[in-house]
N, C-alpha and C positions, 0 to 999 in steps of 0.2 A: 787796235787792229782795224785795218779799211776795209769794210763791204761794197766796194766800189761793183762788183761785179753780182747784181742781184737776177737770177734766173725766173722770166716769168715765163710759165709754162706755154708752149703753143696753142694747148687747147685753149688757153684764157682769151689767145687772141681769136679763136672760134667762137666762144663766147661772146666777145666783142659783137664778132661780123653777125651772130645769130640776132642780135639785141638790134644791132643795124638794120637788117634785114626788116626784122618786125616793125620798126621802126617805122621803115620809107613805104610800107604797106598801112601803115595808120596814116600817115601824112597825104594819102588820098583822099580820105575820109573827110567831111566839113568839120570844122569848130565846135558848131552845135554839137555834133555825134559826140564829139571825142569830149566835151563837155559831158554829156551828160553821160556815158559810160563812166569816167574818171576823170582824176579832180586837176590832173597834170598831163598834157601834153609830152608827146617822146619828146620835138624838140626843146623842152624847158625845162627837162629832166637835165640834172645836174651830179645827183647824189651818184656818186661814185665811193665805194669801200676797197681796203685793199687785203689782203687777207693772206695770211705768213705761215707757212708750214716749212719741215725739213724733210720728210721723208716722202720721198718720190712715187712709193708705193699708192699713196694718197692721192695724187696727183687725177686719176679719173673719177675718182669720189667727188672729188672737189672741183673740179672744173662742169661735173654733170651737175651737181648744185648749185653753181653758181648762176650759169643758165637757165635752171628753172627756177631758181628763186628773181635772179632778176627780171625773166618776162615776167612774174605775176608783181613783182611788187615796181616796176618799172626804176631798174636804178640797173648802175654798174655792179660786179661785184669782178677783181682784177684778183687771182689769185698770185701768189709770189712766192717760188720756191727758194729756201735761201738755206745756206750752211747750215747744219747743224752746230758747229764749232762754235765757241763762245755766241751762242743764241740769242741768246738774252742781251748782250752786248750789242748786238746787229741791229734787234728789235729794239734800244735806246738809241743807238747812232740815227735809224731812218727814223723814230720820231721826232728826234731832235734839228735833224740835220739835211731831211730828204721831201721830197713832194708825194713820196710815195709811202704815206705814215702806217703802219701798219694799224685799222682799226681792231681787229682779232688777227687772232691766233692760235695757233695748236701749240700746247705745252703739256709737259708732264708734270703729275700732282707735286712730286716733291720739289720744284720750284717755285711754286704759287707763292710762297713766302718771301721767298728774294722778290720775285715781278711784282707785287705786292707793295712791297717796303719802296721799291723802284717807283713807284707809279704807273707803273707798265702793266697791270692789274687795278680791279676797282670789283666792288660789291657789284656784281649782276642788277638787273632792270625782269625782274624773271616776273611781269604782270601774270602772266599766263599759265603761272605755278608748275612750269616744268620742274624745276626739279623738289623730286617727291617723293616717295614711299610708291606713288604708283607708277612711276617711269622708271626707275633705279633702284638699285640693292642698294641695302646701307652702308659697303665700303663706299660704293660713287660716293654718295652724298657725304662720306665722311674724307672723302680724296678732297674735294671741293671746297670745303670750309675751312675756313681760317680764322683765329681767335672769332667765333661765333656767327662770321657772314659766309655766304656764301660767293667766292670769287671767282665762279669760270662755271660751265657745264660741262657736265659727264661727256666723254665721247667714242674711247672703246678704253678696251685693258685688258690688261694679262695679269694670268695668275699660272698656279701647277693643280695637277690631276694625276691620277695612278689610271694609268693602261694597264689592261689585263687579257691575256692570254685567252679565250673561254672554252677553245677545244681544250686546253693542258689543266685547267680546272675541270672541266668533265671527266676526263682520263681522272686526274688527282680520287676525285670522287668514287669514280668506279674503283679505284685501287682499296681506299679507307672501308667500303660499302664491302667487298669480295674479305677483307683482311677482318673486319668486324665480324663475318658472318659465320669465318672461318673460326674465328677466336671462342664464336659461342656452340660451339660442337657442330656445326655443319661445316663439311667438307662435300663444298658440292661437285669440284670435281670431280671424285673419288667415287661421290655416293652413284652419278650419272654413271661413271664407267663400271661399276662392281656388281650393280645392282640390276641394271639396264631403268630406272626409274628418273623421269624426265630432272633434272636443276631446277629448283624453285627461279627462275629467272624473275618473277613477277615479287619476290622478296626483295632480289637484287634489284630489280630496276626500280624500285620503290624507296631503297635505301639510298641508292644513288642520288636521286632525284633530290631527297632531302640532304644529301651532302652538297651537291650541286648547289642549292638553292642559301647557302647559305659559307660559300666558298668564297665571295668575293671578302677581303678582310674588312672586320670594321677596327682592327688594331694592329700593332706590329705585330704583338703576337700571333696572331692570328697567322699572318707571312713567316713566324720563323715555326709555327706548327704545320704547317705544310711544306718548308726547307725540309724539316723532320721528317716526315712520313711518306714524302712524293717523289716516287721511282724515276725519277725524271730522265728524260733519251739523252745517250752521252753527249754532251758539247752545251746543254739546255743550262741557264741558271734559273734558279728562281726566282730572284729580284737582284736588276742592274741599273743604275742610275749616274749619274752625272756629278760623283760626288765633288768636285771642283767650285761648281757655281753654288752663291749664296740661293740662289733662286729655286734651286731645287731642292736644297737643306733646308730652309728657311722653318718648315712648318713643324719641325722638330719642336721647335723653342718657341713658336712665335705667341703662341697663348699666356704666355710666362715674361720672355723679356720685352718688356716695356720699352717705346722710347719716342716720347711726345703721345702718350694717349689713340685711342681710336683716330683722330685727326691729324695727330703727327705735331701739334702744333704746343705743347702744353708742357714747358717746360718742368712743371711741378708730378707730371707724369713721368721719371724714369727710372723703372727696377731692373733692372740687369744680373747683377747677384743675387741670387732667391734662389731657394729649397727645389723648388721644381724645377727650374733651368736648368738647375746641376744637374737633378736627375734625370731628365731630359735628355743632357747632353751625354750621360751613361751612357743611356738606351743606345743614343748613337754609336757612339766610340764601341759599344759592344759588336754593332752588326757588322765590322770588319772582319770577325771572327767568326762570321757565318758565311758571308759574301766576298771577302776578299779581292777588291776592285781596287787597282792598281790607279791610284789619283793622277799618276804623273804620265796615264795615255790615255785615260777615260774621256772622252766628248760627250755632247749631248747627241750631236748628229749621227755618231756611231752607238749610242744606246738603244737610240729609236730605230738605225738601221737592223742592228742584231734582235730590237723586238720585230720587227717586219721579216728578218728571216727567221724566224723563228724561234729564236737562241735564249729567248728569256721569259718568265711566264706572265714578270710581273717590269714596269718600270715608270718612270717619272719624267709627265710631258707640261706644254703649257701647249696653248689653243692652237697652236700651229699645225700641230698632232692630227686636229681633227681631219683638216683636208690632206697630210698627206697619206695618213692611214686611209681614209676613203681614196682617196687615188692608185695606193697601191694596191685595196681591193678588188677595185673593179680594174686593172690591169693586167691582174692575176700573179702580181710580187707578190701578195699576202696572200696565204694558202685558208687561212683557217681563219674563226668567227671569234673575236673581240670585242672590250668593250672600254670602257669611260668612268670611273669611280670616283667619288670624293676621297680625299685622302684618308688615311686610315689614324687612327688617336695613337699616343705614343705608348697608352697602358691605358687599362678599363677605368684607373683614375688619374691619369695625364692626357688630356686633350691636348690636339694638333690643331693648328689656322695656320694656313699659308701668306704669303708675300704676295701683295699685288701693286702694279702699276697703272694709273691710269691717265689716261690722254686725255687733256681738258680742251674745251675751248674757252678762253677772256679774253675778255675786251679792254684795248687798251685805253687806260687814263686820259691820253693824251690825245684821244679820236676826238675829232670835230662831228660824229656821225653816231655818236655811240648806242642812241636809239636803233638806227639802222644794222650796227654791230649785234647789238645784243636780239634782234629778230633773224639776223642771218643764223648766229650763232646756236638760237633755239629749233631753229630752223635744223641745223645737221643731228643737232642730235635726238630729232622726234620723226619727222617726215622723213627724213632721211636714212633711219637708223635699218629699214630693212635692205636697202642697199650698199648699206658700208660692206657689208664681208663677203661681198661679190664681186665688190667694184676695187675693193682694196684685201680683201685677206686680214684686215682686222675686223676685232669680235664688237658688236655695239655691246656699251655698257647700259644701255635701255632694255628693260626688264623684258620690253613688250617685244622686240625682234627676233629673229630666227627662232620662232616656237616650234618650228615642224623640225628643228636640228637636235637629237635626240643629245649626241657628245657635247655641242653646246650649250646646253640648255643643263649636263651637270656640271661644268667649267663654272657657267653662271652660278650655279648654288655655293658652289667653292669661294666663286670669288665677291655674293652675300656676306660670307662670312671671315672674308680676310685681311690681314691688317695693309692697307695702305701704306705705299714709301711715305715716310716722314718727311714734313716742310722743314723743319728746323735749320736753319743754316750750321749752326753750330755745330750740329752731327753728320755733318753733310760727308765724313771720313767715316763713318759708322759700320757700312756693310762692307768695304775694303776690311776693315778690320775684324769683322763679326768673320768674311769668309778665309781670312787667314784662322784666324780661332778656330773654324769647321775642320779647316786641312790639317791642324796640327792637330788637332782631337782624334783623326781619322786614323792618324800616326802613330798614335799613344799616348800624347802627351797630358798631364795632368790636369782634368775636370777644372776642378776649384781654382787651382793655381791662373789657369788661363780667365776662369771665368772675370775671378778677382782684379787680374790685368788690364780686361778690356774696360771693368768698370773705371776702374782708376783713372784709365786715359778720355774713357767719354764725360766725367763729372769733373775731371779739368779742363777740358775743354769748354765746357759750358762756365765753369766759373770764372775762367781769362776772357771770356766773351762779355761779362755782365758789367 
């Protein structure tokens, strides 16, 4: 395919003129001065980076960095927005083939392995020990590694969360708290009217409080015991999700099937068929018979919308969630007070871990600048990280950013603890296949039978590969 048609973004060329600019303002200055301030003259600067993204969205993040990274470290930095489409492809053809070689890049983790084997990737120059335990959660660090180096840095990511209703959990509460009270021989309505003797209210709202406080689920169970007991206003569900995408099943299963290890990358890691999976994927195949979501109209767009009207108590978002639920709050779409959960375990002895994606940046093998690569590169994702999700609407995967974002900040613990897309090439068909498995489970179709299938097809796969 011909990339003949590379888009570099306008702002890049603001950029340019800003760097220009400062430029012909040092150029006034004597020799001396500019000596002894720094060790290089604007006009002897030469170092120019070109830097490759696909998503548009990016586009002010990255041209606002490229600016301030370039005045302070006195170089170019040319961002280039380019197809998403065979990427990887684009980003070999202009190393090979172009003036405009891409020194970094934005990639997602589960390609590191192909850019990687390409030379299109190279173990990080990371002097500065960004990446760490004290900048990133251990998915980053484990999105990033590859058999045992480190090839790109962290730079945002998605995972899934459970939205929750919390006026329809306070209601739920006062119903369990009024029906508890009632059940142990107080009839306080009864008693108020017959007796003329005030309602212990001060019982109830104590009761409440403690249902309340302890309503958000920490298991499915927990969501089909208040399916059970919560009078809900007609049209209301109690949990609606997006049952179609892998992305929002995923965390069903993901503590159990295995595939390439925490890293993705570990061929000697993959369980698929196991005792818990199956039962796992029970659990799931059960909650049709609670919930009853219709696969073949369900969206994600219209889950989130029917939770924002109100329709549902409970549902399944990724971080995107957070600003438009805050948007429609303070709009006044969203009536009522909400929140932000970790996902809930699949049973008090089946844990749940979610799917995550993360956006890396590496530097490519084949930069003639790669030093200057790998300080831009550490660059976006530390100084930079409290302005990503302002300037573009993605989440930084730096531990240290948006601490005063209450929804982010549980997104983040979520996605501490969840499995990274896999590098492996070999599996590269894995979640087409995992989420046909999810729909036909949804349907009826046989646990074991399926589960056994997909094995099958993913360990031949890797053994025609070897």
């Amino acid at each position: 395919m011909q990339f003949n048609k590379r888009l570099i973004s306008v702002a890049a060329v603001v950029a340019m003129a800003a760097a220009l600019f400062y430029g012909s303002t040092c150029k006034m200055r004597t020799v001396e001065e500019e000596n002894a301030e720094r060790p290089h003259l604007w006009f002897e600067k030469t170092d120019t980076i070109y830097f490759y993204y696909t998503d548009d969205a990016m586009t002010n993040f990255i041209n606002s960095a490229a600016v301030t990274f370039g005045e302070r470290e006195d170089v170019r930095v040319i961002p280039v927005l380019t197809a998403d489409s065979e990427y990887l492809e684009a980003l070999n053809q202009a190393s090979l083939h172009s003036d405009q070689v891409p020194d970094a890049y934005i990639i997602s983790n589960d390609s590191l392995e192909k850019a990687y084997l390409a030379g299109l990737a190279e173990e990080i120059r990371d002097e500065a020990g960004v990446c760490s335990e004290a900048n990133f959660p251990a998915a980053a660090l484990s999105a990033v590694n590859y058999q045992g180096k480190t090839v790109a840095y962290p730079l945002s990511y998605e995972t899934s969360a459970l939205a929750y209703n919390e006026t329809y959990l306070a209601e739920w509460a006062a119903q369990i708290a009024q029906k508890d009270l009632l059940n142990a021989g107080e009839d306080l309505a009864s008693a108020e009217h017959e007796s003329g003797i005030p309602v212990d209210e001060a019982a109830l709202a104590a009761l409440t409080e403690e249902y309340f406080q302890r309503a958000v689920p920490a298991t499915v169970d927990d969501i089909l015991n208040i399916a059970n007991t919560f009078d809900v206003p007609q049209g209301v569900d109690v949990l609606k999700w997006d049952v179609t995408d892998i992305f929002y099943n995923y965390w069903i299963v993901g503590n159990y099937m295995i595939v390439g290890g925490d890293a993705g990358d570990d061929e000697s890691q993959v369980s698929i068929n196991n005792p818990e999976t199956i039962r796992c994927l029970e659990v799931y195949k059960a909650l049709n018979q609670f919930f009853f979501i219709e696969s073949d109209t369900v969206t994600y767009d219209s889950v989130l919308q029917d939770f924002i009207d109100g329709k549902s108590v409970f549902t399944i978002v990724t971080t995107d969630a957070a600003a438009r639920l805050a948007a429609a709050k303070e709009s006044g779409e969203l009536t009522f007070d909400y929140g932000i959960a970790m996902m809930p375990d699949v049973s008090p002895d089946l844990q749940s871990r979610s799917m995550s994606v993360t956006k890396t940046v590496a530097v490519n093998g084949y930069s003639d600048n790669k030093e200057l690569a790998n300080r831009f590169a550490a660059y976006l994702v530390t100084e930079c990280a409290d302005s990503l999700y302002e300037r573009s609407g993605k989440v930084s995967a730096n531990r240290n950013a948006e601490l005063q974002n209450g929804p982010l900040q549980v997104f983040l613990l979520e996605y501490g603890e969840s499995v990274p897309l896999p590098k492996m090439m070999e599996t590269g068909n894995f979640w087409l296949q995992l989420e046909r498995l999810f729909s036909s489970v949804w349907n009826g179709a046989d646990v074991t039978a399926m589960v056994e299938e997909l094995n099958s097809q993913i360990l031949s796969q890797m053994e025609a590969a070897r």
